[in-house]
N, C-alpha and C positions, 0 to 999 in steps of 0.2 A: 215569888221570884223564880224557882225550880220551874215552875208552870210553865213562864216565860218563856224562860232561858231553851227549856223543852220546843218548846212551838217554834222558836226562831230557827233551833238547830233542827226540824223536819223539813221547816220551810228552806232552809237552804238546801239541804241534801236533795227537796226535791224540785229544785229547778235546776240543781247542775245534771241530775239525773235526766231531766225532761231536754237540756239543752245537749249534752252528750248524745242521746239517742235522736235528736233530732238531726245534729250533727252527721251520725252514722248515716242515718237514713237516708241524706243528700249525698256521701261520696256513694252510698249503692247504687243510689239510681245515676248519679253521673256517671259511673262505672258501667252501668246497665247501657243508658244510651252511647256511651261509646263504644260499647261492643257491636253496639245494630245501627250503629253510624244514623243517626237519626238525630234532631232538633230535639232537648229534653224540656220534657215539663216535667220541673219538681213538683211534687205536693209532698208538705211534710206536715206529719201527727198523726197520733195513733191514741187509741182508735179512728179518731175525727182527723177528719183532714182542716186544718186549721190555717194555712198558709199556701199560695199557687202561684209559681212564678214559670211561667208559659211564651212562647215567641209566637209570633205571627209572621204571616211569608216577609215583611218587610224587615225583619228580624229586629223590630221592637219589641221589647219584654212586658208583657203586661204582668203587675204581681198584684195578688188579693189576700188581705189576712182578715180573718173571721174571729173576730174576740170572742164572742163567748164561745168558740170549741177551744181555742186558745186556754182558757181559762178554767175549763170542762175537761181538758187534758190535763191542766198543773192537778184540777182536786184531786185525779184517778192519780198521779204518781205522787202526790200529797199522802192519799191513803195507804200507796204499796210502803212507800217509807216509813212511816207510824206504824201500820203494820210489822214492820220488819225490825224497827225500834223494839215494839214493845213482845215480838215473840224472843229476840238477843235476850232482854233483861229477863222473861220468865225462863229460857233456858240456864240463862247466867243465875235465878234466883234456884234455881233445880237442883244443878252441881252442886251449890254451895251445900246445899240441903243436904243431898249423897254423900258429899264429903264430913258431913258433920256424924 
């Protein structure tokens, strides 16, 4: 049941992490094309670009999202979270240790 309860709480952390930075990444670049007054094309994800929402001179927006970078994106910040879970608990398992 630990197991679970583990997986479900990475799995959140890391799509609010993945939605946050993707988040970020669209006011920079609106920020970005406002600066050089220019027509923006977002593309958001990282590494992979996973989503593109772009105009055309009639200023119809055409958007494309590409699932599996989508998805190729949650594993990588799936991992950096687990990762970071479990170096917290060997650090937290360390102290305790020093302190004993």
């Amino acid at each position: 049941m630990k197991t679970v309860k583990h997986f479900f709480k990475i799995s959140f952390y890391a799509l609010v992490v993945l939605c946050t930075i993707s988040f970020i990444i669209i006011l920079l670049e609106i920020l970005f094309y406002s600066q050089i007054k220019e027509l923006p094309q977002i593309n958001i994800g990282i590494p992979k670009v996973f989503y593109i929402f772009s105009p055309n001179e009639e200023m119809k927006y055409r958007t494309f999202l590409e699932w599996k970078y989508l998805l190729f994106d949650y594993l990588i910040f799936w991992i950096v979270v687990f990762l970071y879970f479990q170096l917290k608990n060997n650090f937290k398992l360390l102290n305790n240790f020093k302190q004993r």
